[in-house]
TORDOVEX-81180 format. One record per residue (C-alpha): x, y, z. Coordinates in pm, whole numbers. Layout:
BEGIN
x = X y = Y z = Z
...
***
This chain:
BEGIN
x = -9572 y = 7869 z = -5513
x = -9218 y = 7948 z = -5554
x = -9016 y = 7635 z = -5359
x = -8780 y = 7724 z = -5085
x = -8418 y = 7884 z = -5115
x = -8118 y = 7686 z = -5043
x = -7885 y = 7454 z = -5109
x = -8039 y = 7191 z = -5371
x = -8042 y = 6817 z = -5193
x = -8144 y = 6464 z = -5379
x = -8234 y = 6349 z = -5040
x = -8278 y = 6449 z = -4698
x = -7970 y = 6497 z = -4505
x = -7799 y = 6190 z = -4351
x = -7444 y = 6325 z = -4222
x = -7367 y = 6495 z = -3896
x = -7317 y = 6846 z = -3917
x = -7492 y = 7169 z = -3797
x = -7419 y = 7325 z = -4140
x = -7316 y = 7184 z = -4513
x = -7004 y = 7227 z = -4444
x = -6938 y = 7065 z = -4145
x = -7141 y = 6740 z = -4315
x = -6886 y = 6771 z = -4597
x = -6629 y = 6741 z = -4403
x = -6788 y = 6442 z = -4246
x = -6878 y = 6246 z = -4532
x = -6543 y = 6359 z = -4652
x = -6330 y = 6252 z = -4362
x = -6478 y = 5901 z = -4384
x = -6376 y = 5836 z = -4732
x = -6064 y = 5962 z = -4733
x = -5950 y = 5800 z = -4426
x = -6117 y = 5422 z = -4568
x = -6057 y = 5455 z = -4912
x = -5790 y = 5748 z = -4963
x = -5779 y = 6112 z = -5102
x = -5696 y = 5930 z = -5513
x = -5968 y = 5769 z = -5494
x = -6238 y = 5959 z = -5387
x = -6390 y = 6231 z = -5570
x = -6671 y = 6546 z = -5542
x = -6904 y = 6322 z = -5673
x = -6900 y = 6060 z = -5392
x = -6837 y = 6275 z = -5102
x = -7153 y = 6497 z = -5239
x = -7393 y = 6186 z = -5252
x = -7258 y = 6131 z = -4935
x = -7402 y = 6411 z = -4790
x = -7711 y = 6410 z = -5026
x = -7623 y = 6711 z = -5196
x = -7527 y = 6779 z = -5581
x = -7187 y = 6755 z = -5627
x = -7216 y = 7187 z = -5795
x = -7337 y = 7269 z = -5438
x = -7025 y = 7116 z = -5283
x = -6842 y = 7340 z = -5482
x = -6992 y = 7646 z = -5291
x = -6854 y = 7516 z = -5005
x = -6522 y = 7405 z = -5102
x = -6352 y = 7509 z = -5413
x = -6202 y = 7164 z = -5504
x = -6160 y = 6805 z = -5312
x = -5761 y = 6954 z = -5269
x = -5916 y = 7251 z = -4986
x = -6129 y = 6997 z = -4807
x = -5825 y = 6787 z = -4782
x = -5678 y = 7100 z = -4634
x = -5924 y = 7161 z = -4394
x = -5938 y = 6843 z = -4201
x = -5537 y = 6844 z = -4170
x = -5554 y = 7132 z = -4040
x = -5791 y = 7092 z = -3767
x = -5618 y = 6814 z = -3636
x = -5322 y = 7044 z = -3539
x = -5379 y = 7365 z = -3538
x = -5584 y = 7331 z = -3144
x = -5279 y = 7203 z = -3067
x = -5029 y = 7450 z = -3235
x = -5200 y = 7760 z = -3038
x = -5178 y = 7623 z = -2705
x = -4808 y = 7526 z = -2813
x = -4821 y = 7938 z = -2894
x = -4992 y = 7987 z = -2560
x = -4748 y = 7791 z = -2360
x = -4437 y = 7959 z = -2466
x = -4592 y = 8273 z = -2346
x = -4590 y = 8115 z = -1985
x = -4322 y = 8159 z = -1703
x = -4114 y = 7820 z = -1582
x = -4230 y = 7947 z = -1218
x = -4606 y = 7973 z = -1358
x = -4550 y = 7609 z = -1561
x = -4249 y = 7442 z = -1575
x = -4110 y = 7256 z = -1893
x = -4236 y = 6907 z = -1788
x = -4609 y = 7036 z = -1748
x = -4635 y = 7218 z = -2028
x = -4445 y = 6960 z = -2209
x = -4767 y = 6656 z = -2057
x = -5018 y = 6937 z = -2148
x = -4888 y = 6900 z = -2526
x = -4919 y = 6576 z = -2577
x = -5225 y = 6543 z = -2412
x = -5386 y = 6786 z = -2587
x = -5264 y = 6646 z = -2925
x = -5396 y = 6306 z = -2793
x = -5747 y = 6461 z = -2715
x = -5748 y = 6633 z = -3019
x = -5677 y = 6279 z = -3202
x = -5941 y = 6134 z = -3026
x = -6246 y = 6367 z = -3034
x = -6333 y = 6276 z = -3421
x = -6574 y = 6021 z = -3538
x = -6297 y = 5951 z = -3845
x = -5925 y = 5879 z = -3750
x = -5888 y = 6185 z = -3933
x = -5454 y = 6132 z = -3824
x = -5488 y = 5846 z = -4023
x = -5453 y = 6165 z = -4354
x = -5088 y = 6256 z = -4177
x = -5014 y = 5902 z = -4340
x = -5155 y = 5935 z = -4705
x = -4863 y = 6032 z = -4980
x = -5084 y = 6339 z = -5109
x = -5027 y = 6449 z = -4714
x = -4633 y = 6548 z = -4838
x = -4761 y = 6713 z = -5159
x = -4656 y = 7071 z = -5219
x = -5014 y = 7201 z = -5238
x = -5023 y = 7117 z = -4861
x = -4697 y = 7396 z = -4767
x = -4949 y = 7556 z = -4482
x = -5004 y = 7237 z = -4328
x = -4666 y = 7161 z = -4355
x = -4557 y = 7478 z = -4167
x = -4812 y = 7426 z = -3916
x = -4701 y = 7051 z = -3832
x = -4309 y = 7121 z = -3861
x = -4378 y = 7451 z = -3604
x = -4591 y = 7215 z = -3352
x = -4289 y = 6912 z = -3413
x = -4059 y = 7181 z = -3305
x = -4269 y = 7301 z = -2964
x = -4227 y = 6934 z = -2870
x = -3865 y = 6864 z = -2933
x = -3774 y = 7254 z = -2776
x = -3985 y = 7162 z = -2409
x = -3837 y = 6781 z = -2438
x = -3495 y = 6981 z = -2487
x = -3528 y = 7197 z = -2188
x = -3571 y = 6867 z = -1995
x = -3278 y = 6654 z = -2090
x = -3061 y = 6914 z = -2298
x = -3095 y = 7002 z = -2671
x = -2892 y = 6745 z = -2777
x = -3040 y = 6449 z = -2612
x = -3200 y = 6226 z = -2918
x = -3500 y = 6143 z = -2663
x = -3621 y = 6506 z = -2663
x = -3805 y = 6355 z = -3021
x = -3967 y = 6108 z = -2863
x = -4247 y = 6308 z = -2674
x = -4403 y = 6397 z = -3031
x = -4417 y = 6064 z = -3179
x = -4582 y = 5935 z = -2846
x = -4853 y = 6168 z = -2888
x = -4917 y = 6062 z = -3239
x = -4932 y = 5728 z = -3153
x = -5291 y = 5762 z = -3052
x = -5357 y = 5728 z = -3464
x = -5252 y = 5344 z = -3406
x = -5500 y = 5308 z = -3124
x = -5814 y = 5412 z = -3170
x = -6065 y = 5285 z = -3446
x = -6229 y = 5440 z = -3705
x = -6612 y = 5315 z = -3720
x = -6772 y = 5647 z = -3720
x = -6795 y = 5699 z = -3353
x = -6616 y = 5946 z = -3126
x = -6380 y = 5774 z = -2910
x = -6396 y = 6046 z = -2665
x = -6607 y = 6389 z = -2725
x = -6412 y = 6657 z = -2615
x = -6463 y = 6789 z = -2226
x = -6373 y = 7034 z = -1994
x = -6441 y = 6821 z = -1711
x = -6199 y = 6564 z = -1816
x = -5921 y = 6431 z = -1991
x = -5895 y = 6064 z = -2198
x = -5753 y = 5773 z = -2017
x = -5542 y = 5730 z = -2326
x = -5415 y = 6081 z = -2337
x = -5298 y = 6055 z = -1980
x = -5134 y = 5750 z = -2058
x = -4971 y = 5868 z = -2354
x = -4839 y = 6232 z = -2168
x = -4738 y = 5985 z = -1869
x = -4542 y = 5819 z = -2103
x = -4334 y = 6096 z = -2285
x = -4255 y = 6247 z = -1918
x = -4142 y = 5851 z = -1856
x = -3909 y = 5803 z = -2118
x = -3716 y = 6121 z = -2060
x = -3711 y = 6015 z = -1690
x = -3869 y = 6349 z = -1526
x = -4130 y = 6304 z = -1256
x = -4483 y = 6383 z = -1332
x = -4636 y = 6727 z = -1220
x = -4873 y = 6736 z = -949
x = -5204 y = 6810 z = -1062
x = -5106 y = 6791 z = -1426
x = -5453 y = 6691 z = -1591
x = -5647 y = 6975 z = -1406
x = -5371 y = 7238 z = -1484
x = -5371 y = 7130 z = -1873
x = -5755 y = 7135 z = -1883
x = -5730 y = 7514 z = -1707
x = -5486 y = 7624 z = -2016
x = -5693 y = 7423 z = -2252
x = -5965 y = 7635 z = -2154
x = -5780 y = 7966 z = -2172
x = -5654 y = 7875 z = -2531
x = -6050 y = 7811 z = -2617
x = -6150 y = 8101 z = -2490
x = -5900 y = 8343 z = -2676
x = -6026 y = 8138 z = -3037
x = -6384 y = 8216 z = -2978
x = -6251 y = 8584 z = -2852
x = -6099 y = 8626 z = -3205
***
């Protein structure tokens, strides 16, 4: 009898992950964020997942695109509601909500993996060439933060930086043991994500929107709904 079609496996699967690919990324994720992207390779991230290291390969073409892919899922959530945001009125959302929706979002993000996956942002091979798109991606969201900070305090004010590096301070303070921190919700927002948007609104001295974590949830939700639309 002719055994079953699929991806070959030396063992039975041990990563989370509703497909290969999402268990690469996994298994992937947690060694490059303990041990680095240098020294890591095919071979240990595919007997990580219990695979052969050729049937990686018909997932990802090389250990450089699976880099890749994790940076860019830790900002490009982020970068479309940053798209979706400029596309609403100041009457509709004024600069200091949309500004707390930002970083709170980035801040969820951060803290919905089981890997400190922001802990990549930090790696050398992070600034190499081969990375441009993520590059493009990050420098656009950078600038979404510093252009709402500037409608706040005034394009020139040095503070209108701040915001972004407040939100990517969650890196610093969560762990990176495997576990989710916090899943992601539509109910809810993290503690730590309010903090942190309560913060960047604090150091450029603007009150805090009424309702904020309820509105940013509501475009949160809009922003998921036009991915899955696409």
């Amino acid at each position: 009898m002719a055994g079953a079609v699929g991806r070959p496996r030396k063992n039975s699967p041990r990563r989370r992950g509703s497909t290969a690919r999402e268990e690469i990324l996994d298994a992937s994720a947690e060694l490059f964020t303990i041990q680095g992207f240098a020294t890591t390779s095919t071979h240990q991230i595919a007997d990580a997942v219990g695979i052969r290291q050729a049937s990686l390969y018909y997932h990802f073409p090389s250990k450089t695109e699976i880099f890749l892919t994790l940076l860019k899922s830790t900002i490009e959530p982020s970068t479309e509601l940053a798209e979706h945001l400029s596309g609403i009125s100041a009457d509709e959302a004024p600069a200091p909500l949309r500004l707390w929706a930002l970083v709170a979002a980035e801040a969820r993000l951060l803290l919905s993996t089981r890997w400190n996956v922001g802990r990549l942002y930090q790696l050398p091979i992070a600034g190499a060439e081969e990375f441009a798109e993520y590059h493009r991606q990050r420098t656009d969201l950078h600038e979404a933060f510093t252009r709402l900070a500037g409608n706040i305090v005034g394009p020139e004010d040095p503070r209108r930086e701040l915001p972004f590096h407040i939100a990517m301070s969650v890196i610093e303070m969560r762990d990176n043991t495997g576990t989710v921190p916090h899943p992601l919700s539509t109910e809810a927002l993290p503690d730590t994500a309010v903090m942190l948007a309560d913060a960047a609104l604090d150091v450029l001295h603007t009150p805090l929107p009424e309702e904020r974590a309820q509105r940013t949830l509501a475009m949160l939700a809009e922003t998921d709904g036009t991915r899955q639309a696409d």
